[in-house]
C-alpha positions in Angstrom: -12.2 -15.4 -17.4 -13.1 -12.3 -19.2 -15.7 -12.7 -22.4 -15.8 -10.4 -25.2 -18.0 -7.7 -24.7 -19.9 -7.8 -28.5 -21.5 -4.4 -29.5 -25.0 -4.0 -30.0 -24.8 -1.1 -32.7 -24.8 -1.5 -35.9 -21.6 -1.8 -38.1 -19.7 2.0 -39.0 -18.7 0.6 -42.1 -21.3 1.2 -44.2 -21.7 4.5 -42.5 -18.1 4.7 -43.6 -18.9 3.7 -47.0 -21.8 6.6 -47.4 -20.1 9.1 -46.3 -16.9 8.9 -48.9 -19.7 8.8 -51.3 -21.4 11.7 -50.3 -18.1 13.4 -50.0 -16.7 12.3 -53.9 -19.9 13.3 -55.3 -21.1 16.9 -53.9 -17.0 17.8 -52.7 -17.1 20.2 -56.1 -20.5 21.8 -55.4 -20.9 21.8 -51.5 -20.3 25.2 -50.3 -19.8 23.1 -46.8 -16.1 22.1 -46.2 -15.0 19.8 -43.7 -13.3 21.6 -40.4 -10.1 20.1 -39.3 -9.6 18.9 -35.7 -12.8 17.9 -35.3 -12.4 14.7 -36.4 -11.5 12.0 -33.4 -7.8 10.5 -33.9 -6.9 7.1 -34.0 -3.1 5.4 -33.5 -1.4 2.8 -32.5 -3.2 -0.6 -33.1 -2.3 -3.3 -31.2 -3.8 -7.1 -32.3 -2.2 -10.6 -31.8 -0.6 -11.6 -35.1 -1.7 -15.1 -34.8 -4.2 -17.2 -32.7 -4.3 -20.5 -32.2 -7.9 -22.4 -32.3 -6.9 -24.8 -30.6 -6.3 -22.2 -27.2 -8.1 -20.7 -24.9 -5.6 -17.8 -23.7 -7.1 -14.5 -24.5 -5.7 -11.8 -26.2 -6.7 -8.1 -26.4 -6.9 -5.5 -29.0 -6.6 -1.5 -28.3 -6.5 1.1 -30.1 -5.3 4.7 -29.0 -7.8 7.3 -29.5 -8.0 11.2 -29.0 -10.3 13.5 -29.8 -10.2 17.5 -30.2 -12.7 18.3 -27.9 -11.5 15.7 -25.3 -12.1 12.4 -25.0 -15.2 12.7 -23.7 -16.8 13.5 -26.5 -15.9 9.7 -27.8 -19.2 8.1 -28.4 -17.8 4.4 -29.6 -14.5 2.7 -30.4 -15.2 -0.1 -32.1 -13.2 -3.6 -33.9 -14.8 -5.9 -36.9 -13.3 -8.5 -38.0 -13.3 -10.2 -41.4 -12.4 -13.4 -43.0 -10.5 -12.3 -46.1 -12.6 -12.8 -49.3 -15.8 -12.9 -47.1 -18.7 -10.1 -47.3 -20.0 -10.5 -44.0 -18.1 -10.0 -40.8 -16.9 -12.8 -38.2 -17.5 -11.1 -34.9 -17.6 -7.3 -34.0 -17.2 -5.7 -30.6 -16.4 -2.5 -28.9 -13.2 -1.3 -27.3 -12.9 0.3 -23.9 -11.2 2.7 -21.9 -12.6 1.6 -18.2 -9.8 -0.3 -16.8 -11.9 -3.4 -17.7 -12.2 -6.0 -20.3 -8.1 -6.3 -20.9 -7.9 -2.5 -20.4 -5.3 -1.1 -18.0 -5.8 1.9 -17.1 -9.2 3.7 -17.0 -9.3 7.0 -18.6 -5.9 6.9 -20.7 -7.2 7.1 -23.9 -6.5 3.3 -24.5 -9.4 1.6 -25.4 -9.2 -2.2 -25.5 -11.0 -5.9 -24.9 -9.7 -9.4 -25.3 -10.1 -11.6 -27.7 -10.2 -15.5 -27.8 -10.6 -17.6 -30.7 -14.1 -19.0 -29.8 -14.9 -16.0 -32.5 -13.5 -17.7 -35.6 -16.0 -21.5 -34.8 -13.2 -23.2 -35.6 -12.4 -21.9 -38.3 -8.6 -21.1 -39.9 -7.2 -18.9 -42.0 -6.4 -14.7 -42.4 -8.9 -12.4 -40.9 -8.2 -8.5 -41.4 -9.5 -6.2 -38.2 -10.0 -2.9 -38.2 -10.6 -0.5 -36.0 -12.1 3.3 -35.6 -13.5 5.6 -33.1 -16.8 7.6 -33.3 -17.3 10.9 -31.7 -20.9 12.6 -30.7 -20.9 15.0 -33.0 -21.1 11.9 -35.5 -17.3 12.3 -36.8 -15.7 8.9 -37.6 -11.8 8.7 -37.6 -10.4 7.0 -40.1 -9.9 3.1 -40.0 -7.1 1.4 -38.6 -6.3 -2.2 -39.9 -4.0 -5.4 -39.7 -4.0 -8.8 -40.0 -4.5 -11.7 -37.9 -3.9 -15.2 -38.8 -6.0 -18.0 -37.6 -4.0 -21.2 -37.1 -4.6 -25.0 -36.2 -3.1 -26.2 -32.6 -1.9 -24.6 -29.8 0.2 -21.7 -29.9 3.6 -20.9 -27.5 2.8 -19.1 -24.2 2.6 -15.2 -23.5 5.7 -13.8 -21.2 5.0 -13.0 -18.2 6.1 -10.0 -16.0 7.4 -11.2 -12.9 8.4 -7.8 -10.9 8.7 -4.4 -11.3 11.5 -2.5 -9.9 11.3 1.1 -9.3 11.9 3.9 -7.0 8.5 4.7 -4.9 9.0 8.6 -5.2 11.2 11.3 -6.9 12.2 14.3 -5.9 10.6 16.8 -8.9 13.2 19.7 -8.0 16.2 17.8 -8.8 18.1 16.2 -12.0 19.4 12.9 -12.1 18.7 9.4 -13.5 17.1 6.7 -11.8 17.1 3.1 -13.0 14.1 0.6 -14.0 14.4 -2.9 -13.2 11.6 -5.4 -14.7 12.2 -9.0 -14.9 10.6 -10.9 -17.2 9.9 -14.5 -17.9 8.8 -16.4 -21.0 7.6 -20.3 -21.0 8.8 -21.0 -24.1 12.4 -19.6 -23.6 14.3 -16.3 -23.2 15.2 -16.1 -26.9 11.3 -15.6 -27.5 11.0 -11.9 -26.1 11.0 -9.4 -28.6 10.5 -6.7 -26.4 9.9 -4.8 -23.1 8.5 -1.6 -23.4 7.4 1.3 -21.2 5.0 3.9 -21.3 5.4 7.6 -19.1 2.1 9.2 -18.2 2.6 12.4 -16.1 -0.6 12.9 -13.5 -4.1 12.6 -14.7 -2.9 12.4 -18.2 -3.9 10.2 -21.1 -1.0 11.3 -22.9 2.5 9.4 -22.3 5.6 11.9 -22.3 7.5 9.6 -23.0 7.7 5.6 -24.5 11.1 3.4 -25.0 12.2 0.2 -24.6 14.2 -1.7 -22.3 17.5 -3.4 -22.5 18.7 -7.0 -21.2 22.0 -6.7 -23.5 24.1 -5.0 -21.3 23.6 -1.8 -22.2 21.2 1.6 -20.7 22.1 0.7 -17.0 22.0 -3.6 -17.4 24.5 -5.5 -15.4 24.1 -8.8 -16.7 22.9 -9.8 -20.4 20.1 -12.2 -20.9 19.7 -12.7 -17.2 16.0 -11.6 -17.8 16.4 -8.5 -16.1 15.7 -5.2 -18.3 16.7 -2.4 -17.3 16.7 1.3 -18.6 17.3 4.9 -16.4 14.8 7.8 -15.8 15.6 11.4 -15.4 13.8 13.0 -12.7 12.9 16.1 -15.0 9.9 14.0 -15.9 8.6 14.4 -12.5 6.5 17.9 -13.0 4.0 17.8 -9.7 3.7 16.4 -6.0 1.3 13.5 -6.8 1.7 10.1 -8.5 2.7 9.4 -11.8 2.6 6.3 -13.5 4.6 4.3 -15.8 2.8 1.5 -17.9 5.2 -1.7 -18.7 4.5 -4.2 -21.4 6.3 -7.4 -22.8 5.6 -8.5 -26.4 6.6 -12.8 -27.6 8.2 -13.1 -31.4 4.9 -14.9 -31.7 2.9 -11.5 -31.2 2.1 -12.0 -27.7 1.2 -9.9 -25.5 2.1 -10.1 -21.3 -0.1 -8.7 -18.7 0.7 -5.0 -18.7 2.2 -4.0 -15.0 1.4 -0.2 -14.0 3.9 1.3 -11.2 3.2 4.8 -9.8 5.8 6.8 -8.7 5.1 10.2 -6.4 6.8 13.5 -7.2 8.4 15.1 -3.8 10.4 18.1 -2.6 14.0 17.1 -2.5 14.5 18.4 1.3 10.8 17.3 2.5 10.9 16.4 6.3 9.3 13.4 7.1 6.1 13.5 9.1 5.9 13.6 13.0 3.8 11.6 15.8 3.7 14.7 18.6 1.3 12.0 21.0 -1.1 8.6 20.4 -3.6 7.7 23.4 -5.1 4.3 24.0 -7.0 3.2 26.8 -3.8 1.8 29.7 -6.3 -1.2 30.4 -9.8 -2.5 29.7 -11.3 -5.4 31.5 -12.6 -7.6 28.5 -14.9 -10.0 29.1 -16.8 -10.1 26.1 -16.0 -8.5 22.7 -15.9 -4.7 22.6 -14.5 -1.2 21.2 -11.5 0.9 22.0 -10.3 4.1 20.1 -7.0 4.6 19.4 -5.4 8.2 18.8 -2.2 9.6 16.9 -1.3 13.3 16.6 0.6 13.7 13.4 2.1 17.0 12.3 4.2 17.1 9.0 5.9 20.6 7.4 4.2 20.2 4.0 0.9 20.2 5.6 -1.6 17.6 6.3 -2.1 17.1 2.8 1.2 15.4 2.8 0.3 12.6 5.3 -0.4 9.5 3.4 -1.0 6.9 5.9 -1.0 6.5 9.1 -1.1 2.9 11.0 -0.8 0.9 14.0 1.0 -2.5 14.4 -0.6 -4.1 17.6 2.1 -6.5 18.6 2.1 -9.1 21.5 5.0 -10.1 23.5 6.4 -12.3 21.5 6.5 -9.8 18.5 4.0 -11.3 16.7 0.8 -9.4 15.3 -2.7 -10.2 16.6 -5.5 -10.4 14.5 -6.8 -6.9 13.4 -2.9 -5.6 12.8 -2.4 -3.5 11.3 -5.0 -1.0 11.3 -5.3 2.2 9.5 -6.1 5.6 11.8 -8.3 8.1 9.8 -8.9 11.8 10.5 -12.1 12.4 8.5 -14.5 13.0 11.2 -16.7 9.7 10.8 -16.8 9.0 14.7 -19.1 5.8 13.8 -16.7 4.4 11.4 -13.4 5.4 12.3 -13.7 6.8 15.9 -12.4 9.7 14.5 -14.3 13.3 16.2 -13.3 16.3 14.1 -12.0 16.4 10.8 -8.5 17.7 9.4 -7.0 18.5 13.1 -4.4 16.5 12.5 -5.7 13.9 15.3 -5.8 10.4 13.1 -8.4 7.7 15.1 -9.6 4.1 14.4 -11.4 1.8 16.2 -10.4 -1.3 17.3 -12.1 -4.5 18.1 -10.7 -6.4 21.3 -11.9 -10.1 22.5 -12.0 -11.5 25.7 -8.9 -13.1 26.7 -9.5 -16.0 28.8 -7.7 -16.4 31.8 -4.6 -14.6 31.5 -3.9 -10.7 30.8 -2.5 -10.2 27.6 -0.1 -7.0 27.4 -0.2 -5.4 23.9 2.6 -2.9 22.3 0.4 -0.5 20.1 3.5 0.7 17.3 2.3 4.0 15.5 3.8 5.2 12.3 2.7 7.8 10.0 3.9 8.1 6.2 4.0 11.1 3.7 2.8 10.9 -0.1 6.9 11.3 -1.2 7.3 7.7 1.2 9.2 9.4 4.2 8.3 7.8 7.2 7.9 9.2 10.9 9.1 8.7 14.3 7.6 5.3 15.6 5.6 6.3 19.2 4.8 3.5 21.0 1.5 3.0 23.6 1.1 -0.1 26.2 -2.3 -1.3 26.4 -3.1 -4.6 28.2 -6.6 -6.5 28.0 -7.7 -8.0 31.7 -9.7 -10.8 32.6 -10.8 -10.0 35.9 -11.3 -6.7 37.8 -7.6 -7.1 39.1 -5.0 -4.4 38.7 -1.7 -6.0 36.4 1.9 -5.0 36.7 4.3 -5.2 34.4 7.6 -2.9 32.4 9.7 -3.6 35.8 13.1 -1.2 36.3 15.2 -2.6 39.2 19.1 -3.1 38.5 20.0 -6.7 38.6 23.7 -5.9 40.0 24.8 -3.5 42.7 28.1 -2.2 43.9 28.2 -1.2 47.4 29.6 2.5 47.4 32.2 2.2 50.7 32.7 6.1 51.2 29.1 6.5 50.8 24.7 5.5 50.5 24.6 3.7 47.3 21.0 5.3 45.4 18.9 2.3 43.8 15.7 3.4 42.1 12.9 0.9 41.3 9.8 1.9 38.9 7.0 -0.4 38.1 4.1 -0.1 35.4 0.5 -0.5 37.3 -2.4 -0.6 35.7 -6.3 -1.2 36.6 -9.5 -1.9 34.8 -11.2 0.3 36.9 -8.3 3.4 36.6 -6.0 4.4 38.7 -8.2 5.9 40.9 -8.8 2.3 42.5 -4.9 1.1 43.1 -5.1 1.1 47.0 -0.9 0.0 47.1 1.6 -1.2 45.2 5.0 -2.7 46.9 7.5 -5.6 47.2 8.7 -7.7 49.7 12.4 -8.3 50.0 14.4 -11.4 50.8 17.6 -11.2 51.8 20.5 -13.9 50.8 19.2 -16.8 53.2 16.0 -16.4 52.4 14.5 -14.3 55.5 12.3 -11.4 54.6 14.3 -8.0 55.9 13.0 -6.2 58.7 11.9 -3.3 56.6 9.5 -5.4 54.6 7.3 -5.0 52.3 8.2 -1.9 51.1 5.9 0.8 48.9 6.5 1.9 45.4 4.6 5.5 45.0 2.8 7.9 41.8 2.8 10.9 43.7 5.4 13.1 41.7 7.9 13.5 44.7 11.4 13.4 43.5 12.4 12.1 47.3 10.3 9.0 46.8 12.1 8.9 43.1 8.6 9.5 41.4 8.6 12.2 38.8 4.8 12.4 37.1 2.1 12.0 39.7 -0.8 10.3 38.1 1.2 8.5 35.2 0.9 4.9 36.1 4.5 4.8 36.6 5.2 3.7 40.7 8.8 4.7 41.9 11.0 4.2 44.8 14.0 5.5 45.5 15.9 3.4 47.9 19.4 4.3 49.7 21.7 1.0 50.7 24.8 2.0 53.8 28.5 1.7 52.7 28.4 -0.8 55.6 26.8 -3.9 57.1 24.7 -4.4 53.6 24.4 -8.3 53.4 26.4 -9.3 49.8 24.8 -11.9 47.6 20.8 -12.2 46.1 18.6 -10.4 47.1 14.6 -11.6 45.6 12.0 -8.8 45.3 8.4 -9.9 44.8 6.1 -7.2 43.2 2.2 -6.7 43.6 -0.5 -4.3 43.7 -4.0 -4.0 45.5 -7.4 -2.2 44.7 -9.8 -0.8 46.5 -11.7 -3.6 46.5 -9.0 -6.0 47.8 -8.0 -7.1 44.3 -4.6 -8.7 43.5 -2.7 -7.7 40.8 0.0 -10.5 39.4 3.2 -10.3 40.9 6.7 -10.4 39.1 9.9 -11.6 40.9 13.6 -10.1 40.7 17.0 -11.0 41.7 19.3 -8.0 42.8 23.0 -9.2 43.1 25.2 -7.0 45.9 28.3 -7.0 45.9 
């Protein structure tokens, strides 16, 4: 729970007071005059009408302030408050523009803090508050003020803003409106909104371009009345740059009360961008994990608005069953921090992370890496998928089997069946000494010409195309006669170097 954040500087009041003063009694014979637009501009006052004593919701006061020579040159924005008829004040405190103490949006020119009535001990009654801004230079603005009443009990509830419903990006060289959905919800009954409000801000602005309400009557682009949906339309022509702008929603009670402001950001894009493009991801085929380790994983990403477009890109790791493992997903980076992100030169459009695998146990597990990459307008690439399986042993593993599971005898002439199998080895591929299947034929005899080898040797005859690729092919030819019909059962393994076996997968092959 926030606290007020109390100022430690004196009261601007009197300072107030000595200045009008000064100025009533020398403005005649001062040759010095006052210079216009120095002075820092307040507007815009917002302060719960009533609190209730008897609460402990907090509620926050801001003030909009600008200043001529920028807002930097704001030294303090400060509140007092007053019991009416008192001369000293009840609490004082300053206001804040650092995304903080009940303020939004750091930087806006919104200053703010909240507000509970611990500050009144109890006490009832009308309170005035008022607020300024001092700049630097020592300029005071003038002095905003309104009136806050103090009441026994406990008050109604805020509303609440339940979603926000709005386009992620805009194309900035179009024109056309665009709808704004934000549902809203209020404790104490729908009748008690008074209002739901937005505020525009273009990029790095302070300044909103534009502020409106919205409308749950049926009316500026609402379907339903008093469904708690309020709705209003946007023209793109507000979009002015390729970055994010941001639109500041607020909901306001009958009772003064004030909802958690939602912010949404909404990115400016060409209307015929091109989405981004994975051109190639690398991941190691196989590790042998036996205790916790490191692998990095790769993505080259290309996109036509530059790299500067690419917003994220990310990898799902996904096990057989679809579901996510722990780590997923992961973020790639290309910023060049090797030790961080495995990442090894900077801007080269190669994205990298490292990822932490765990032993597995006993079994291999066999791991779809999904990569995606998305650009700053929300256009999303081409998926590329990578295979990556985690060992237990030093044994090779199979797996991504091709073989048909029905076959037509051709009776004019050879019928052409090719088989491919995935093969993979801790050690590399180097080490895969064979890799073959024994065949069964219908009554359960092995045929005379098995086992029979599956090669990676890039010969189109064996029905291999990429030597080297972890991809094993055969390319087998069955006569138009004396074939056996019925099922035939292929069993699948491979072998190392070192006399390893891999697991073996089985298959049926109907002929008929």
């Amino acid at each position: 729970m926030h606290s007020i954040f109390f100022s430690t500087k004196r009261s601007l009041l009197p300072l107030i007071l000595s200045l009008l003063l000064l100025h009533s009694n020398c403005a005649e014979d001062s040759p010095v005059q006052v210079v216009q637009g120095t002075v820092p501009e307040v507007s815009n006052l917002v302060a719960p009408v009533a609190i209730y004593n008897g609460s402990t919701r907090e509620h926050i006061i801001s003030i909009k302030v600008k200043d001529p020579q920028g807002n930097e040159n704001i030294e303090d924005v400060s509140y007092e408050i007053t019991k009416e008829g008192a001369t000293t004040k009840t609490t004082q405190g300053d206001l804040l523009d650092d995304g903080f103490h009940g303020d939004v949006i750091a930087k806006d020119g919104v200053f703010s803090n909240v507000l509970s009535a611990s500050f009144a001990q109890g006490d009832t009654g009308s309170f005035t508050i008022l607020a300024f801004a001092l700049d630097k230079d020592g300029n005071l603005s003038e002095t905003l003020s309104t009136r806050l009443n103090i009441k026994s009990g406990s008050q109604n509830s805020p509303p609440q803003i339940i979603s926000v419903d709005i386009p992620t990006s805009v194309p900035i060289d179009s024109a056309f409106n665009f709808p704004i959905k934000v549902q809203v919800n209020d404790p104490d009954g729908a009748n008690d909104i008074l209002n739901v409000s937005y505020a525009f801000f273009p990029p790095a602005s302070a300044i909103a371009t534009l502020e409106d309400t919205l409308a749950d009557n049926g009316t500026l682009g609402d379907q339903t009345p008093g469904d708690g949906f309020y709705t209003t339309t946007l023209s793109s022509g507000l979009f002015t740059k390729l970055t994010d702008h941001s639109l500041r929603i607020q909901v306001r009670d009958k009772a003064g009360n004030l909802a958690t402001p939602s912010v949404a950001f909404v990115r400016g894009r060409p209307s015929f961008s091109k989405a981004p493009t994975i051109t190639a991801a690398a991941a190691p085929r196989m590790i042998n994990a036996t205790e916790t380790t490191e692998i990095t994983v790769t993505a080259d990403v290309t996109d036509s608005e530059g790299l500067a477009d690419i917003d994220t890109v990310q990898l799902k790791a996904l096990l057989p069953d679809n579901s996510e493992v722990d780590f997923s997903p992961v973020l790639l980076f290309d910023d060049g921090m090797a030790a961080s992100s495995g990442d090894v030169t900077a801007g080269d459009g190669t994205f990298s992370a490292l990822l932490p695998i765990q032993e597995t146990g006993t079994q291999p597990i066999d791991i779809r890496f999904m990569f995606t990459a998305t650009d700053k307008g929300g256009l999303a690439s081409n998926p590329f998928e990578r295979r990556f399986v985690i060992g237990f042993d030093n044994a090779p593993y199979i797996s991504d089997l091709k073989a048909p599971s029905q076959v037509q005898i051709n009776p004019t002439q050879d019928t052409r069946l090719l088989i491919t199998l995935d093969v993979r080895d801790p050690q590399g591929l180097s080490g895969i000494a064979l890799v073959q299947f024994r065949s069964f034929l219908p009554n359960g005899n092995e045929a005379g010409n098995s086992p029979i080898q599956l090669f990676d040797n890039g010969n189109s005859d064996d029905g291999d195309d990429i030597s080297g690729d972890g991809i094993y092919s055969r390319a087998i030819f069955l006569p138009s006669q004396g074939v056996a019909k019925g099922d035939f059962r292929f069993v699948f393994e491979a072998r190392d170097s070192a006399g390893n076996v891999s697991n073996s997968i089985e298959h049926i092959m109907t002929v008929q």
